[in-house]
DSSP file (Angstrom, degrees, kcal/mol; ACC not computed):
  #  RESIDUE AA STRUCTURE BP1 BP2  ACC     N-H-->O    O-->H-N    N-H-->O    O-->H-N    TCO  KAPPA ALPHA  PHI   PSI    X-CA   Y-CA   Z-CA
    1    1 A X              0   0    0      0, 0.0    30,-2.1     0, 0.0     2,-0.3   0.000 360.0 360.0 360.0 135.4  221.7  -98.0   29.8
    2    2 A X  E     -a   65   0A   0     62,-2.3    64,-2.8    28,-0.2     2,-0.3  -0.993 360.0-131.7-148.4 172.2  223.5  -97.6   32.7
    3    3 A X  E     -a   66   0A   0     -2,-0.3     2,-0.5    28,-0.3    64,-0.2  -0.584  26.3-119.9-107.3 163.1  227.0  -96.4   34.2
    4    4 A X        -     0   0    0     62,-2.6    64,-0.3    -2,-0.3     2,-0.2  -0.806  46.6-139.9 -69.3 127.9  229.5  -98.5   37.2
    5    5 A X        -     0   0    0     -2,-0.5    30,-0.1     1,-0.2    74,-0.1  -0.629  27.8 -71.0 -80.6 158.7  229.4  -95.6   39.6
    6    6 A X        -     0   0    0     -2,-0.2    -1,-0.2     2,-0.1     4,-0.1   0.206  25.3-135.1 -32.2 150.2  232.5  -94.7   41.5
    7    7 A X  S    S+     0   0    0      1,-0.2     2,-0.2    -3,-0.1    32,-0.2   0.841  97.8  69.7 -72.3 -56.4  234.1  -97.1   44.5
    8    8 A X  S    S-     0   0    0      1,-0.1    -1,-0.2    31,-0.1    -2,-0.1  -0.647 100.5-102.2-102.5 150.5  234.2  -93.5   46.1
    9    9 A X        -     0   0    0     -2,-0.2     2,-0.3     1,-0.1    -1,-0.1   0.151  40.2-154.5 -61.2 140.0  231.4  -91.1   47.5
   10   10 A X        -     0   0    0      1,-0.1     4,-0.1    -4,-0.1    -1,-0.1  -0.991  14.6-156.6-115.2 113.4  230.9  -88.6   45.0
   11   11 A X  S    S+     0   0    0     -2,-0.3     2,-0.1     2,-0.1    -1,-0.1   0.881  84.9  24.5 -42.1 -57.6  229.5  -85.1   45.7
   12   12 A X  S    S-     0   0    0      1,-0.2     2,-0.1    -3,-0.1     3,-0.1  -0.435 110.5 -69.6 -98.7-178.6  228.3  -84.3   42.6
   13   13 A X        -     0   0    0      1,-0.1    -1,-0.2    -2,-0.1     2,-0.1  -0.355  62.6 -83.5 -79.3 173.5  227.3  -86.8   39.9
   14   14 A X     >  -     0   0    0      1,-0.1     4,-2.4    -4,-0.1     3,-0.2  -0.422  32.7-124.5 -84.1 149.0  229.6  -88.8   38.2
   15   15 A X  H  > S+     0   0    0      1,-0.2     4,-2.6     2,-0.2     5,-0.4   0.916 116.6  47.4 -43.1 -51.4  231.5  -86.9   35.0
   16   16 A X  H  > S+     0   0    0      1,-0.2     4,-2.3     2,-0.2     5,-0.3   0.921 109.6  48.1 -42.8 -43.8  230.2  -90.1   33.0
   17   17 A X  H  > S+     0   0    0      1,-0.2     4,-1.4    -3,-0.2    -1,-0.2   0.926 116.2  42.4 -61.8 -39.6  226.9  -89.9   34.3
   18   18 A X  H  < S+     0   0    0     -4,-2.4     3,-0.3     2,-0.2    -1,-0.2   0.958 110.3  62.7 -70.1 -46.5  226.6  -85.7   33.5
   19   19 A X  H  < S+     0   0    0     -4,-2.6    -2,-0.1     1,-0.2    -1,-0.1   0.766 103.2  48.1 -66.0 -37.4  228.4  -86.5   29.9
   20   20 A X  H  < S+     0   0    0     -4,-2.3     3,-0.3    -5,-0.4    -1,-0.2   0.864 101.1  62.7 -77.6 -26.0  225.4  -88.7   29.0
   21   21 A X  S  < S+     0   0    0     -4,-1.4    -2,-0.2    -3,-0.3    -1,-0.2   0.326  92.3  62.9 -77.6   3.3  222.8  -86.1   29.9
   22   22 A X  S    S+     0   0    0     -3,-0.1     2,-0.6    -4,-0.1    -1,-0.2   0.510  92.5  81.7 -92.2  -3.2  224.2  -83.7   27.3
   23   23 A X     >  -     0   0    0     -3,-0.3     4,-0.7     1,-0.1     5,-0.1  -0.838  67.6-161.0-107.3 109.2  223.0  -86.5   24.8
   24   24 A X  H  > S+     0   0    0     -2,-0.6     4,-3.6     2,-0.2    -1,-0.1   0.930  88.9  40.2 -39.1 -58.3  219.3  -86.4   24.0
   25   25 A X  H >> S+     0   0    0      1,-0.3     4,-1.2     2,-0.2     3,-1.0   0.992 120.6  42.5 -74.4 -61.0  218.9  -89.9   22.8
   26   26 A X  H 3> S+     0   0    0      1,-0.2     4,-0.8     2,-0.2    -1,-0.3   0.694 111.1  54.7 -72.9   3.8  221.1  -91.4   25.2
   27   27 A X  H 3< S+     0   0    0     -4,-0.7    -1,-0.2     1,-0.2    -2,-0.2   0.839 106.1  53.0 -74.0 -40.9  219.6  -89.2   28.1
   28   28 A X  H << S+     0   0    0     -4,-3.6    -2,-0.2    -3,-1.0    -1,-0.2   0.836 113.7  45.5 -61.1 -27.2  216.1  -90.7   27.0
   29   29 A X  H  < S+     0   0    0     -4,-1.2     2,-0.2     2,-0.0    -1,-0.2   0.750  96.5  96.7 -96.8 -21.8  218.0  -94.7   27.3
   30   30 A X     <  +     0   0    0     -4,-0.8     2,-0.3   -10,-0.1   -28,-0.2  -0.444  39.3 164.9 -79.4 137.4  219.8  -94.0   31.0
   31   31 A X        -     0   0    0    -30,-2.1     2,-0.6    -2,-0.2   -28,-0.3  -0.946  43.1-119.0-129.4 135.4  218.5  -95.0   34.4
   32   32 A X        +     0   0    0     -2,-0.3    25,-0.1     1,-0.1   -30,-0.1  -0.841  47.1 159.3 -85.3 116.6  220.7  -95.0   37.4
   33   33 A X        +     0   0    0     -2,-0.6    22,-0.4   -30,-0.2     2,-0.4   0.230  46.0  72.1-132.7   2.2  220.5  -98.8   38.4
   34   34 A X        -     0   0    0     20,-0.2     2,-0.5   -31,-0.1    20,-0.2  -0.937  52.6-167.6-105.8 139.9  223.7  -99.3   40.5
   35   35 A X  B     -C   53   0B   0     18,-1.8    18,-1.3    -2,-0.4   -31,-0.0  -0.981  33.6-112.6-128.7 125.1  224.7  -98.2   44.0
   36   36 A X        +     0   0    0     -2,-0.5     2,-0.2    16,-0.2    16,-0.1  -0.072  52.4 160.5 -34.3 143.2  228.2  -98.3   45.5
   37   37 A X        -     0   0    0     14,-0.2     2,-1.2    15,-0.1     3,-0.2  -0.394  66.1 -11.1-160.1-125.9  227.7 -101.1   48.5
   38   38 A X  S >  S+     0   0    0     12,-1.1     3,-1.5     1,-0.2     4,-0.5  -0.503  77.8 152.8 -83.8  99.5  230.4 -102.8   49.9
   39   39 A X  G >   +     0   0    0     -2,-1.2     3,-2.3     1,-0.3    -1,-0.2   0.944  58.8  84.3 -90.1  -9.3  233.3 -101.7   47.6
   40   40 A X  G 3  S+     0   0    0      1,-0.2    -1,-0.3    -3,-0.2    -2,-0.1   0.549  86.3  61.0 -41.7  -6.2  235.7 -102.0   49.7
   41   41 A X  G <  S+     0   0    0     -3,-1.5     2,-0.4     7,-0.1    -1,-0.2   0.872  85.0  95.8 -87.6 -29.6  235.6 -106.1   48.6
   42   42 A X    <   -     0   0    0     -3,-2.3     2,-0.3    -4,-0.5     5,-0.2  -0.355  61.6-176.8 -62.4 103.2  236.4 -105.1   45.1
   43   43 A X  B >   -D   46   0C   0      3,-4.4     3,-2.4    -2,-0.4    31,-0.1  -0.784  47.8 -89.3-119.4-169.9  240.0 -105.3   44.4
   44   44 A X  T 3  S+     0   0    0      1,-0.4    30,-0.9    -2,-0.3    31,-0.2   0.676 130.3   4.8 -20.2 -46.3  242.8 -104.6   41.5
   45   45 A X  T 3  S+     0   0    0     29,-0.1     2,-0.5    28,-0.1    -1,-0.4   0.201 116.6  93.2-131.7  -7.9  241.8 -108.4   40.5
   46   46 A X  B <   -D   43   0C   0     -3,-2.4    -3,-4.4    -5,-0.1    -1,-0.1  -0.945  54.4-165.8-138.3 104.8  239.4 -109.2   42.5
   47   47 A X        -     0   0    0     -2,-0.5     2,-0.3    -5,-0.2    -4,-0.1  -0.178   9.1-152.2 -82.1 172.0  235.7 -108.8   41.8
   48   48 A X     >  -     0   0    0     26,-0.2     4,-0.5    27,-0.1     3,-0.4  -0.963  17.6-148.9-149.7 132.2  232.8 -109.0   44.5
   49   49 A X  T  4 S+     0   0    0     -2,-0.3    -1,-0.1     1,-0.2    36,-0.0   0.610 106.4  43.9 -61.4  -9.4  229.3 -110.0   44.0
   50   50 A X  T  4 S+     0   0    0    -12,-0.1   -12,-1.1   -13,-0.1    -1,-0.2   0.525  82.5 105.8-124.1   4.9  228.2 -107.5   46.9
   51   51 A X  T  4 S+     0   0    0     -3,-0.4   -14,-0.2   -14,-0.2   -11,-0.1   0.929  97.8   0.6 -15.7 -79.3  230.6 -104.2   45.6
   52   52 A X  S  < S-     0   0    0     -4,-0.5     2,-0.4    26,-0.3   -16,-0.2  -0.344  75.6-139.8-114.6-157.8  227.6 -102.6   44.3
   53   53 A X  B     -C   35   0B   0    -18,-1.3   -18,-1.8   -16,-0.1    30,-0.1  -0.979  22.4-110.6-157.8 152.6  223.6 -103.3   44.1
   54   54 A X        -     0   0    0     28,-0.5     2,-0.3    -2,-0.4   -20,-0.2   0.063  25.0-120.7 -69.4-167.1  221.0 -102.8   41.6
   55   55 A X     >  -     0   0    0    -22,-0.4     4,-0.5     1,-0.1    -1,-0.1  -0.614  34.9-109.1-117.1 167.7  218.6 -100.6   42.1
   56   56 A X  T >4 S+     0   0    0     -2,-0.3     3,-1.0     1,-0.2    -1,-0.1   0.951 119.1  75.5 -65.4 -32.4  214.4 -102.9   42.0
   57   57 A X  T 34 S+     0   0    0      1,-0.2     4,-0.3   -25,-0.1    -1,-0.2   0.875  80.7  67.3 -55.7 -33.5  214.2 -100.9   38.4
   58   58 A X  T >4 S+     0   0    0      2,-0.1     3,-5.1   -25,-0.1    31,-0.3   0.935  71.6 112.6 -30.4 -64.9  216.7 -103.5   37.2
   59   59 A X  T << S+     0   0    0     -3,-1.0    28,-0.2    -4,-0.5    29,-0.2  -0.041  92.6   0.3 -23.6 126.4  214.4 -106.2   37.3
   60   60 A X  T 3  S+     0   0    0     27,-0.8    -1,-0.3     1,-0.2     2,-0.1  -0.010  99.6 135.3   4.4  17.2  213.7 -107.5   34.1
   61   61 A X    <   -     0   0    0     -3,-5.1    28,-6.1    -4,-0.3     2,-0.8  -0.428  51.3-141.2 -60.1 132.2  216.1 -104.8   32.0
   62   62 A X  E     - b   0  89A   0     26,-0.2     2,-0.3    -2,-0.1    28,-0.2  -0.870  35.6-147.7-110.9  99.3  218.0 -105.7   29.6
   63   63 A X  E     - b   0  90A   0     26,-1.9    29,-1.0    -2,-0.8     2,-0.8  -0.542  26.2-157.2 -92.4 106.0  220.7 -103.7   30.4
   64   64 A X  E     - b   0  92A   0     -2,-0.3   -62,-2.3    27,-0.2     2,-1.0  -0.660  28.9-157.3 -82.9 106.5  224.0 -101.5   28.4
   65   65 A X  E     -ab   2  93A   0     27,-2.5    29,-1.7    -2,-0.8     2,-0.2  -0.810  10.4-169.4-124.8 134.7  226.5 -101.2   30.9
   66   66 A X  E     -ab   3  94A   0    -64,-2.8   -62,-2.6    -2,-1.0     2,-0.4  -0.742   6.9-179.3-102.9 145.8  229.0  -98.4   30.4
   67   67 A X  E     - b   0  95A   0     27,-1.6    29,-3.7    -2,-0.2    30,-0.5  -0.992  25.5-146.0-140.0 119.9  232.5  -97.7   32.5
   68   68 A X  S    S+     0   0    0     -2,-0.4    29,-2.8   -64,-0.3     2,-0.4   0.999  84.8  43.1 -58.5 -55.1  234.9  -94.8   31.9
   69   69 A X        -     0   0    0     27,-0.2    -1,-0.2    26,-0.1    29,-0.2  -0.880  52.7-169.9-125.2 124.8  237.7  -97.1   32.8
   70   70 A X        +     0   0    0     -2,-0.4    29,-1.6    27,-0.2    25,-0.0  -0.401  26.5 144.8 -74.9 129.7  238.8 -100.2   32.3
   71   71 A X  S    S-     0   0    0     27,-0.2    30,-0.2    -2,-0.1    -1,-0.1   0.345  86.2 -20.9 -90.1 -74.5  242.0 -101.4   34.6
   72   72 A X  S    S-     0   0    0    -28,-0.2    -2,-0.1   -26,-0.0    26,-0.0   0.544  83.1-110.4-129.1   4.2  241.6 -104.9   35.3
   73   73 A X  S  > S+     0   0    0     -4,-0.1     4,-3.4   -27,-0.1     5,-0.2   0.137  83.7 109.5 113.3 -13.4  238.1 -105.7   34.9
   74   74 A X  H >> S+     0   0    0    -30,-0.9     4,-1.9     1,-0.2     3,-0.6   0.995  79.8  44.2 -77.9 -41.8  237.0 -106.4   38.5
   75   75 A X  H 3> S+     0   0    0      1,-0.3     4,-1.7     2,-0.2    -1,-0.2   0.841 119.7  48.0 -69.7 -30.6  234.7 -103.3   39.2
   76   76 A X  H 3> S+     0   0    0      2,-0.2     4,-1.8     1,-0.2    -1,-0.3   0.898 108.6  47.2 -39.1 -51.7  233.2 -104.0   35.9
   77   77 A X  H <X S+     0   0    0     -4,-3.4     4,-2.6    -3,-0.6    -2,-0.2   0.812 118.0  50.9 -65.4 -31.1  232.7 -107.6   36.3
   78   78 A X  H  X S+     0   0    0     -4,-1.9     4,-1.4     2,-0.2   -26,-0.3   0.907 102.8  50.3 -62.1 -45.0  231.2 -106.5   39.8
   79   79 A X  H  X S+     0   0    0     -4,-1.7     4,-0.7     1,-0.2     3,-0.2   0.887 113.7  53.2 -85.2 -32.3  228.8 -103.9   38.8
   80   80 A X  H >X S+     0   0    0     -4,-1.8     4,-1.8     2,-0.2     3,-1.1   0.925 105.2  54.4 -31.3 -63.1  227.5 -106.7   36.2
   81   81 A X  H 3X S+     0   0    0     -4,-2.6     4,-3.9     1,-0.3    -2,-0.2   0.839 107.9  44.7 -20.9 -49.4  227.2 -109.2   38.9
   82   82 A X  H 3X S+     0   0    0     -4,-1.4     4,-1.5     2,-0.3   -28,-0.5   0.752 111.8  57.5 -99.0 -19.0  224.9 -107.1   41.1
   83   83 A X  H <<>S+     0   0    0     -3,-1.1     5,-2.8    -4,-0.7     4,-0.5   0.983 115.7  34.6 -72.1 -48.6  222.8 -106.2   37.7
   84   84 A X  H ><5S+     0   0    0     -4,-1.8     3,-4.5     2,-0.2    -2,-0.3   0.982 116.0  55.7 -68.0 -61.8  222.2 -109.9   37.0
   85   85 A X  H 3<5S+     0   0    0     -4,-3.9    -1,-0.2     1,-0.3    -2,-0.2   0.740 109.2  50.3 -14.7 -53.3  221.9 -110.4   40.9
   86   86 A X  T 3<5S-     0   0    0     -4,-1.5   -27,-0.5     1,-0.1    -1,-0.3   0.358 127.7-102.0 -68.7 -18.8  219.1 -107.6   40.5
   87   87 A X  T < 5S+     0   0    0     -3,-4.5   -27,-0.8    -4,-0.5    -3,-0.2   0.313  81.8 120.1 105.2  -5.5  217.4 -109.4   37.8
   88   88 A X      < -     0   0    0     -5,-2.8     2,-0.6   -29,-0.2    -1,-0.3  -0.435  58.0-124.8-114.3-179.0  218.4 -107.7   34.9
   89   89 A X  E     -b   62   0A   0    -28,-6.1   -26,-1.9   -31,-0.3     2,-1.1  -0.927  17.1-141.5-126.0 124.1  220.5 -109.2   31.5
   90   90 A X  E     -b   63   0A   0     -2,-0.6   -26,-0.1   -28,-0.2     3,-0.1  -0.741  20.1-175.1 -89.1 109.4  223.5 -107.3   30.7
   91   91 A X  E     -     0   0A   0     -2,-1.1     2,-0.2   -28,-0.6   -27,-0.2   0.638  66.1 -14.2 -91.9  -8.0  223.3 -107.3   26.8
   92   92 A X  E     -b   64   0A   0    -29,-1.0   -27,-2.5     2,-0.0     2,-0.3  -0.918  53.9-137.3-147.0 176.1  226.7 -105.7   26.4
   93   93 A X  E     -b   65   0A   0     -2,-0.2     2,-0.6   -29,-0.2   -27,-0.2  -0.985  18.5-167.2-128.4 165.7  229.2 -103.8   28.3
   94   94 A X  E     -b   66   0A   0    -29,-1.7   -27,-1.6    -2,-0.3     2,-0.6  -0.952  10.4-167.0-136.8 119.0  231.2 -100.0   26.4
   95   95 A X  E     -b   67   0A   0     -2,-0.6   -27,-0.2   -29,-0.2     3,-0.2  -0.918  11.5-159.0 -99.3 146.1  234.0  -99.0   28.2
   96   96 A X  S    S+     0   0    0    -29,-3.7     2,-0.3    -2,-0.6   -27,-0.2   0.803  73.4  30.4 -90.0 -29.9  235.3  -95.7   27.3
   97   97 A X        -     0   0    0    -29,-2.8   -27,-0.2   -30,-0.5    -1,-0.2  -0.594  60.3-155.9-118.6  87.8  238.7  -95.9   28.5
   98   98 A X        -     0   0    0     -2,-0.3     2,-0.8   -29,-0.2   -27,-0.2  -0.460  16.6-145.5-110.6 121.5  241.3  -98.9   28.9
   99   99 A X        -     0   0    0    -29,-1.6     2,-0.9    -2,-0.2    -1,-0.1  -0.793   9.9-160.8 -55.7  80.8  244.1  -98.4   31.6
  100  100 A X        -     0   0    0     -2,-0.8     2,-0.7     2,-0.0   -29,-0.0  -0.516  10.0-157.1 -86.5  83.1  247.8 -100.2   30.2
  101  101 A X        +     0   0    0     -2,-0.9     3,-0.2   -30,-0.2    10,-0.1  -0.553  18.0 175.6 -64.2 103.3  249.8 -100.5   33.5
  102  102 A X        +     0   0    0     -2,-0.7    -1,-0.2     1,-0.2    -2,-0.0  -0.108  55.9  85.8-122.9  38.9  253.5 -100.7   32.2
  103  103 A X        +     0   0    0      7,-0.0     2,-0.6     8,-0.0    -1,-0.2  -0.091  58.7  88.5 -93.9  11.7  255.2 -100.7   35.3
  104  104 A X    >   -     0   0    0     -3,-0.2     3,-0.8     3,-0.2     7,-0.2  -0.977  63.9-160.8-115.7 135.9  255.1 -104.2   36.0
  105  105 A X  G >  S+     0   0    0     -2,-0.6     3,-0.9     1,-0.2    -1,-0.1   0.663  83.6  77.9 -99.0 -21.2  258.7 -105.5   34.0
  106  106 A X  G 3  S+     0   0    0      1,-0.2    -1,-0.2    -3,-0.2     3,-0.1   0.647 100.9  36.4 -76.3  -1.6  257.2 -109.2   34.1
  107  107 A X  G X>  +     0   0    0     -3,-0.8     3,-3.6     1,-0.1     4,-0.5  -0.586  69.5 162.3-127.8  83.9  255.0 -108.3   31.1
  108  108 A X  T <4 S+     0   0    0     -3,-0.9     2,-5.3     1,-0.2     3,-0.4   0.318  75.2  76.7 -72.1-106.3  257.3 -105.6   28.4
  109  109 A X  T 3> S+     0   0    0      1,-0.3     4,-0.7     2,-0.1    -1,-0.2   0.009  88.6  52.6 -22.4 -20.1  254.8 -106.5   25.9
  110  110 A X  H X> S+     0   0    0     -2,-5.3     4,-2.7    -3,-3.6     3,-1.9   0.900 115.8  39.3 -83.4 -77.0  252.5 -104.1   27.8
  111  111 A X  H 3X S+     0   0    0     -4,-0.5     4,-3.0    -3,-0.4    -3,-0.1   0.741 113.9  53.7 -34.7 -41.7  255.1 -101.3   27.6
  112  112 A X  H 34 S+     0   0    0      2,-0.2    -1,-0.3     3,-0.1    -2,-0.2   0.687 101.3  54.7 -77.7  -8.8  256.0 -102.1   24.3
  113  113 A X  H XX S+     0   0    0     -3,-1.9     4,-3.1    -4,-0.7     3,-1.3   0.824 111.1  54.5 -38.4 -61.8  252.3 -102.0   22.7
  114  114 A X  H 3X S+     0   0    0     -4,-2.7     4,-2.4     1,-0.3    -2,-0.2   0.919 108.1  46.0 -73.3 -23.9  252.3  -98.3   24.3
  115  115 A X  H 3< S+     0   0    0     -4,-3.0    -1,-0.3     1,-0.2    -2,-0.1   0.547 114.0  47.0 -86.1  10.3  255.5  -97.1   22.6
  116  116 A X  H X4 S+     0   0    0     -3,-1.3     3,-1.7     2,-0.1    -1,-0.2   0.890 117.5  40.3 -83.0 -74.2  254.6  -98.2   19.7
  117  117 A X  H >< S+     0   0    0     -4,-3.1     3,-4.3     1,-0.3    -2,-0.2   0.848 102.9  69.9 -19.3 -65.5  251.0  -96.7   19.8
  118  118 A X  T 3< S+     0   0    0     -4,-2.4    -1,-0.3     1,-0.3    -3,-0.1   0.630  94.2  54.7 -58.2 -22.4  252.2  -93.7   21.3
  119  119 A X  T <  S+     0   0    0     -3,-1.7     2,-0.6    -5,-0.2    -1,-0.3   0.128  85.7  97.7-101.5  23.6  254.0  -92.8   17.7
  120  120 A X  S <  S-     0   0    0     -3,-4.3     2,-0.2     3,-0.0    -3,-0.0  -0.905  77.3-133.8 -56.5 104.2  250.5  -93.2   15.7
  121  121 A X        -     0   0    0     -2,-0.6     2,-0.3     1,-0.1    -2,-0.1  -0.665  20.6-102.4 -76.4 157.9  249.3  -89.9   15.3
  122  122 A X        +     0   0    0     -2,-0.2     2,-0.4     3,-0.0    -1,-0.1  -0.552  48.0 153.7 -41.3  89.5  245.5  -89.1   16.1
  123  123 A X    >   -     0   0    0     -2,-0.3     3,-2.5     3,-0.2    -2,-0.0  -0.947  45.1-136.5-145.6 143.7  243.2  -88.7   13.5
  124  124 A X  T 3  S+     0   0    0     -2,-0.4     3,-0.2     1,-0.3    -1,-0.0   0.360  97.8  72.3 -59.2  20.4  239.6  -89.2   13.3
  125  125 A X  T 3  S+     0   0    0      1,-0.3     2,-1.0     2,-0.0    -1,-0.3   0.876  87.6  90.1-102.2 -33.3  239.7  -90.9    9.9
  126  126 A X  S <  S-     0   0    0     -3,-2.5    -1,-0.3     1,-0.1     4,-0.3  -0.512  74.3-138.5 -63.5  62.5  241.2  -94.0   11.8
  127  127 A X    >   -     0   0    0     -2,-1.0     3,-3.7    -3,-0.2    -1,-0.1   0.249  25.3-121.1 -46.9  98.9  239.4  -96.5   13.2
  128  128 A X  T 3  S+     0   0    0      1,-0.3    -1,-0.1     2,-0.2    -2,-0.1   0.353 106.6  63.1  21.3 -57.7  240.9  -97.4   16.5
  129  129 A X  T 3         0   0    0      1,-0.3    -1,-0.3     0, 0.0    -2,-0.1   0.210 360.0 360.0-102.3   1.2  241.6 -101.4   15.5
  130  130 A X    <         0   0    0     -3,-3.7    -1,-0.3    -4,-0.3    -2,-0.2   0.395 360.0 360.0 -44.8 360.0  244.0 -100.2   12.7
């Protein structure tokens, strides 16, 4: 398992990366196998095969790659790129968070999905895909 690191330089590690390291079992499954590289190519929509780069440990891993947040898919689809680049097979990806941009008036379907949502209350008995 490993996480998309940040576009931007990080002092400390990233929250995701510290969040897994409270987790025995998943602390025992994690490797840091990405590095920021050029991300500046990576935009909103637009992935880049050289964003980030694997790490040599890649190389033959078969690989769980986790993202806090989803937007549009390119820094995901990037930090996949450079794994396979790297040698290794991304056997799934888990994002933890999905980003609904409902500012744009040329899709209300987005906006209307969140007001809808947004009057479901919370409860853990629910499974998400209700």
């Amino acid at each position: 398992m490993t996480i998309v690191p940040s576009k931007t330089n990080r002092v400390d590690a990233h929250p995701l990366e510290s969040a897994i390291m409270l987790g025995e079992p998943l602390r025992d499954e994690y490797m840091r196998l990405l590095e920021p590289a050029d991300v500046g190519r990576i935009g909103r929509a637009r992935s880049s095969d050289q964003g980030f780069v694997a790490a040599d440990d890649a190389n033959g891993r078969r690989v769980l790659l986790v993202d806090d947040t989803f937007t549009s898919g390119a820094t995901f689809q990037s930090a996949a790129s450079a794994l396979v680049l790297g040698g290794a097979e991304v056997v799934a990806g888990l994002v933890i968070g999905r980003v609904i941009d409902t500012s744009n008036a040329s899709y209300p379907e987005k906006l209307e999905l969140w007001e809808r949502q947004r009057r479901v209350p919370f409860s853990f008995e629910t499974c998400c895909l209700e």
